[in-house]
C-alpha positions as CSV (number, residue, x, y, z in Angstrom):
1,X,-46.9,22.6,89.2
2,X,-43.8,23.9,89.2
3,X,-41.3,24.2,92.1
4,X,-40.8,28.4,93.6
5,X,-37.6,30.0,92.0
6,X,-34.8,30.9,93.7
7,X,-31.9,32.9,92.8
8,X,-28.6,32.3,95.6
9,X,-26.7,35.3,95.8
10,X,-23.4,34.5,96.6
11,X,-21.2,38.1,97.8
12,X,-17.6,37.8,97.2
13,X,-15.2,40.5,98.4
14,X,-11.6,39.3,98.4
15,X,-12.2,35.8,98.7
16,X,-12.4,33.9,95.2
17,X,-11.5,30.1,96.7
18,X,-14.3,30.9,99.1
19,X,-16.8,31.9,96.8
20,X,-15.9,28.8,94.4
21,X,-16.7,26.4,97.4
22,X,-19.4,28.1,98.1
23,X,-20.7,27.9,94.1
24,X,-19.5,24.1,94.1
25,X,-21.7,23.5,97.1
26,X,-24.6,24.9,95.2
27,X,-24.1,23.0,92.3
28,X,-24.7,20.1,94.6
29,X,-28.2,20.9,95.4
30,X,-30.9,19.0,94.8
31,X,-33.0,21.7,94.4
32,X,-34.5,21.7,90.9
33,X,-34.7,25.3,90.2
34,X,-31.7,27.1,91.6
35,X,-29.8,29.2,89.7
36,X,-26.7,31.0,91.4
37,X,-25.4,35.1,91.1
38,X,-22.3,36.1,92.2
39,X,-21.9,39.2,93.5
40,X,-18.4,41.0,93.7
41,X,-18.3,44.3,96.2
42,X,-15.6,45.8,94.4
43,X,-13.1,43.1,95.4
44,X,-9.1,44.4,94.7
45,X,-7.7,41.2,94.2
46,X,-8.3,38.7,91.5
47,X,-11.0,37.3,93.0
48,X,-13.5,38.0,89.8
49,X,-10.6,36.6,87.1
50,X,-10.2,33.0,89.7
51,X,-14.2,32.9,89.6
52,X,-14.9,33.3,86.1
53,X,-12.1,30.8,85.2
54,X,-13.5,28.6,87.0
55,X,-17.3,29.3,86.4
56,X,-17.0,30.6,82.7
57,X,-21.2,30.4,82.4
58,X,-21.8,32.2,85.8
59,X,-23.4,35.0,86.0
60,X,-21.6,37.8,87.8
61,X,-22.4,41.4,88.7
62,X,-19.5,43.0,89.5
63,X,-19.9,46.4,91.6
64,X,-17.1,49.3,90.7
65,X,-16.8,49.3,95.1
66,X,-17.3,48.2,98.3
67,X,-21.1,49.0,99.5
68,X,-21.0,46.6,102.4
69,X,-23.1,43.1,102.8
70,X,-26.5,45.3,102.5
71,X,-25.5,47.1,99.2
72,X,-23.9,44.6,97.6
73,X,-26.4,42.2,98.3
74,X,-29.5,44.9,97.6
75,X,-27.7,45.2,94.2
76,X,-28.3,41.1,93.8
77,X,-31.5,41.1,95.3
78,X,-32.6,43.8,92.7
79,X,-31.9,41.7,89.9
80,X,-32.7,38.6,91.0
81,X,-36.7,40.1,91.3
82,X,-36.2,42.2,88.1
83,X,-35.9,37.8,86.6
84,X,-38.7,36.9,88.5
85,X,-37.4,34.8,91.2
86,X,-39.8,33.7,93.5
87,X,-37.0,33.7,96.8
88,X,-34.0,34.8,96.9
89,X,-30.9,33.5,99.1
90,X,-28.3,35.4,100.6
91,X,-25.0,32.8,101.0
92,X,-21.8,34.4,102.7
93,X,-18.8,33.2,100.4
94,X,-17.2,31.2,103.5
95,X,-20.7,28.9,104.3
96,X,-21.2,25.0,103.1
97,X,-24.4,23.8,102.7
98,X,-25.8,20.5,102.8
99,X,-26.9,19.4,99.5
100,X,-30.5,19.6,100.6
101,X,-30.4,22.2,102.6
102,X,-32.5,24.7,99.6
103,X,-35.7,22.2,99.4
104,X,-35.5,21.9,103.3
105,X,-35.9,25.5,103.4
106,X,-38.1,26.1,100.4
107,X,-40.6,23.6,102.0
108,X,-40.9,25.1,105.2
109,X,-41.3,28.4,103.4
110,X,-44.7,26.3,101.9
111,X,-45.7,25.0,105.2
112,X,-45.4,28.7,106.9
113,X,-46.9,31.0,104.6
114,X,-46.5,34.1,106.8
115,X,-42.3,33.4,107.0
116,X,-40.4,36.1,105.7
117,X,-36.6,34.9,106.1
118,X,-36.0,31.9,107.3
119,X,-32.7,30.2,107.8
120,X,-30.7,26.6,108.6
121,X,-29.5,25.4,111.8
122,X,-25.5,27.0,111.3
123,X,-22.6,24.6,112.8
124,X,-18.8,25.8,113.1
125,X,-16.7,24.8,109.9
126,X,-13.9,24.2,112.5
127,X,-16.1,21.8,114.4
128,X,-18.7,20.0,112.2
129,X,-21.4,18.7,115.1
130,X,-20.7,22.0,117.0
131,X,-23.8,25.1,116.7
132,X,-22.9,28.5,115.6
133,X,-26.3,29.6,114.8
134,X,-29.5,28.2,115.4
135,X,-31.8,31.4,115.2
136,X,-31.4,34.6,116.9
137,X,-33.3,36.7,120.3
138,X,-33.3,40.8,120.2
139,X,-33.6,40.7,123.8
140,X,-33.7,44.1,125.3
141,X,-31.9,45.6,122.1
142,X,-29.3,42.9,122.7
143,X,-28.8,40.4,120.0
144,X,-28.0,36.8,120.6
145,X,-27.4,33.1,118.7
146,X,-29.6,31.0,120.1
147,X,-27.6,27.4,121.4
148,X,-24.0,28.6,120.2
149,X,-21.1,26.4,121.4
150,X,-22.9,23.9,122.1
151,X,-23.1,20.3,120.6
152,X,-25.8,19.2,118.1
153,X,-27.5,16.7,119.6
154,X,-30.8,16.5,118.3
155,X,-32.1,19.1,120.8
156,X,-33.8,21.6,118.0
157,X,-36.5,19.0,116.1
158,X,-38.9,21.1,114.3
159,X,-39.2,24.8,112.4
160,X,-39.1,27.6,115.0
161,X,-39.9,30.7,115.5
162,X,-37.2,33.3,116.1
163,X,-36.6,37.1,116.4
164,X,-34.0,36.7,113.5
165,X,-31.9,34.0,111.2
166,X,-28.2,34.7,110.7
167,X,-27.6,36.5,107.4
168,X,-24.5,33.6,106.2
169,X,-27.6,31.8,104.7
170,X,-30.8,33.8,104.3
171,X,-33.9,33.2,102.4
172,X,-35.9,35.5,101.9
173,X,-39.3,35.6,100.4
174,X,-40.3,37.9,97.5
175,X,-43.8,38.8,98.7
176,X,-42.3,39.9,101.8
177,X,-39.1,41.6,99.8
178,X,-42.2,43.7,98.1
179,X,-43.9,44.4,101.6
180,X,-40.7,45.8,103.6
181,X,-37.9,46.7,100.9
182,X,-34.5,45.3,101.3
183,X,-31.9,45.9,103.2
184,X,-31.2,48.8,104.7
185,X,-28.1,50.2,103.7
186,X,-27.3,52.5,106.3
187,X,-26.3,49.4,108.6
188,X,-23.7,48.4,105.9
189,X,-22.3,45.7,107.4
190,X,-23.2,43.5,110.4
191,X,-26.7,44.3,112.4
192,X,-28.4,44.4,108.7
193,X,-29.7,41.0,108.7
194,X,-31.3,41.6,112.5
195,X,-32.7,45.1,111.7
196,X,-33.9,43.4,108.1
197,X,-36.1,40.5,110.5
198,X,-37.0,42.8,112.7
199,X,-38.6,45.0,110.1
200,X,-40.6,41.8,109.1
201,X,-41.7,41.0,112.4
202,X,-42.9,44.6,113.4
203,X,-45.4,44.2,109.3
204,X,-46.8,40.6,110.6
205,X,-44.0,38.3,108.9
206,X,-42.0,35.9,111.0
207,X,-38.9,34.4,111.1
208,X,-38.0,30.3,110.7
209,X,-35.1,28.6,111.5
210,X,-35.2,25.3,110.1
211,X,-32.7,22.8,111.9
212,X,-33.4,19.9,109.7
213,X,-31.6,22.1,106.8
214,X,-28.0,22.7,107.2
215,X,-25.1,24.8,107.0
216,X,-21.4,25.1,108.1
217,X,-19.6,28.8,108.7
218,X,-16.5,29.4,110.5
219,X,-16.7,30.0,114.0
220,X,-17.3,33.4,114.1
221,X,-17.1,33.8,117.7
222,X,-13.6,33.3,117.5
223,X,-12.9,35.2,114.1
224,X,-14.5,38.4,115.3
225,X,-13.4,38.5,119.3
226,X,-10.8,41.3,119.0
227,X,-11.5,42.7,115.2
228,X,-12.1,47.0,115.8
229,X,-13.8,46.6,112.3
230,X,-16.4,44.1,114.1
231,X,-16.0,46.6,117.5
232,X,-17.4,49.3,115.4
233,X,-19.9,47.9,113.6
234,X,-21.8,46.0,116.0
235,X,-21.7,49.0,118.6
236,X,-22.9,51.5,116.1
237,X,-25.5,49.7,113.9
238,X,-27.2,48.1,117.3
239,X,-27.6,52.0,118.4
240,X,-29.0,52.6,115.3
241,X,-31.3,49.9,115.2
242,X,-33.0,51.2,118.7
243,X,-32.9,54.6,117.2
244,X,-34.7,53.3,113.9
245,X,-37.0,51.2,115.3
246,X,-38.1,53.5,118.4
247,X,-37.5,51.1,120.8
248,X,-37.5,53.3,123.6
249,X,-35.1,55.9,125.1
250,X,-34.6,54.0,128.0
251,X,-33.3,50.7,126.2
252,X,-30.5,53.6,124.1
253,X,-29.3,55.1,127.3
254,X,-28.7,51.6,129.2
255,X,-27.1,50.6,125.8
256,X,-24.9,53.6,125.9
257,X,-24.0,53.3,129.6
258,X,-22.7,49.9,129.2
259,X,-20.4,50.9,126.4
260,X,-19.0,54.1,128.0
261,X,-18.4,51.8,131.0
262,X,-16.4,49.5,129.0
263,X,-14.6,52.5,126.9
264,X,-13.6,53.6,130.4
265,X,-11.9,50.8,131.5
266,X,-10.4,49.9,128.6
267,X,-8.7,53.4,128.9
268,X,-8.0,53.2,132.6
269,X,-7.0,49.6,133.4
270,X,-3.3,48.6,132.6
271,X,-5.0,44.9,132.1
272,X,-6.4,46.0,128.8
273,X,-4.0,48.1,127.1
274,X,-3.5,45.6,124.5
275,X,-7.1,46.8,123.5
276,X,-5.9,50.2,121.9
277,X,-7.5,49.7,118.5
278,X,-10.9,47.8,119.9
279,X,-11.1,51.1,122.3
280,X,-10.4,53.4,119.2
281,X,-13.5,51.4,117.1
282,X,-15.6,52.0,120.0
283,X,-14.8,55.2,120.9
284,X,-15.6,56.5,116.7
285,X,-18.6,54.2,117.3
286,X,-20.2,56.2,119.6
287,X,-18.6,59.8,118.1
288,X,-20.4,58.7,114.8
289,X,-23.8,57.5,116.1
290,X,-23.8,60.5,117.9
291,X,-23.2,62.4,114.7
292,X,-25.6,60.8,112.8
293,X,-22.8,59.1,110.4
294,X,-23.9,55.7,109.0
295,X,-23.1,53.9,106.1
296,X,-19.3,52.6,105.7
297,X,-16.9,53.8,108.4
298,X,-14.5,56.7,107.2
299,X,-12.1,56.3,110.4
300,X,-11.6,54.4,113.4
């Protein structure tokens, strides 16, 4: 009997040496049928020329621009089912994984027939034993990394159920793919991977995180603390989600309380006027979710 298919889809924007890691990692798996896309999102520097030179045999779709983490990767996904792949897995360009990590995943995938995504237990690049990611809660409309900061020590031991696996290194099932559709490009980036589990949940799938597969991604806690790009994503796309998924008016408004609150004092305390393009992301956050504008940010 032969082992499932699964196509990695590996989405580069900008960051060739990244992706070439990534693909070397792959290369290492022990996974018998793996084969690898790479998709470029329309990168502007010579990202595509450094990955074919040094993967002349890889296959590689490369988009005319920018859709975000959910088009680019919808564009993979699409092909990957259109050559039959029986899962398909979503890699960021800046995660390791261990060389076993696939079969890890692909078996638990066998032993949980009903898993939809399901993902590794994610340590910090910077800090090998250290947990980024191990699974995810929507709690309240608020969405949060199970265990992150703290040490590995053995304390996750088996497959577990979660509300959502972080979207660095996603597999995804194609019966479930043909049940709920892919992602949903509205969210464009971050959000997309939570509202994508969530969407599984809510049609009787679940969600795995597998700890005895692994996989490294820089510490994105400390990447992302003052970014406005990440400011306005997050806020916008987890308003969205409520919106989408009817989650309640009551959840929107405390939601939208807590982030006028902070938009306030960011604008009235001295102490954080070194937060003037963090309180402009957030303040066109909330101006385009009120709006209805989704999709990739035009201002901010």
């Amino acid at each position: 009997m032969r082992p499932p298919s699964v196509c990695a889809i590996v989405l580069n924007w900008n960051s060739g040496a990244d992706t070439i890691n990534c693909v070397s990692a792959l290369a290492a798996q022990k996974y018998p049928d793996c084969r690898v896309l790479v998709v470029d999102n329309g990168s502007s520097d010579d990202s595509v020329r450094r990955i074919r030179q040094a993967y002349p045999d890889l296959p590689l779709l490369a988009l005319d621009e920018n859709l975000g983490y959910a088009g680019g990767n919808n564009r993979g996904i699409a092909r990957a089912l259109r050559e039959g792949c029986d899962y398909v897995w979503l890699l960021n360009p800046d995660v390791v994984v261990a060389a076993d990590c696939l079969s890890l995943l692909v078996a638990a995938a066998a032993a949980h027939p009903r898993a939809a995504m399901l993902g590794p237990l994610v340590r910090m690049r910077e800090d090998g034993q250290r947990i980024l990611s191990a699974g995810g809660l929507l709690v309240d409309g608020w969405a949060r990394h199970r265990a992150s900061g703290e040490a590995d020590r053995g304390q996750f031991d088996r497959p577990t159920e979660v509300d959502y696996v972080s979207g660095c290194a996603l597999l995804v099932r194609r019966s479930a793919l043909e049940s709920i559709g892919l992602l949903d490009e509205r969210f464009f980036l971050y959000h997309e991977e939570i509202e994508w589990c969530h969407r599984a949940r809510t049609a009787g799938f679940t969600c795995l995180m597998v700890p005895q597969a692994i996989a490294w991604h820089p510490n994105t806690m400390v990447r992302d603390a003052d970014s406005p790009l990440v400011k306005y994503y997050i806020t916008r796309n987890e308003l969205l989600l409520i919106r989408t998924h009817r989650l309640g008016t009551s959840m929107l408004l405390r939601h939208l309380l807590r982030h006028l609150r902070t938009l306030a004092s960011w604008t009235i305390r001295p102490k954080w006027r070194h937060k003037a393009a963090q309180r402009r992301a957030l303040r066109w956050a909330l101006i385009d979710f009120a709006r209805g504008r989704t999709g990739q940010a035009k201002r901010f």
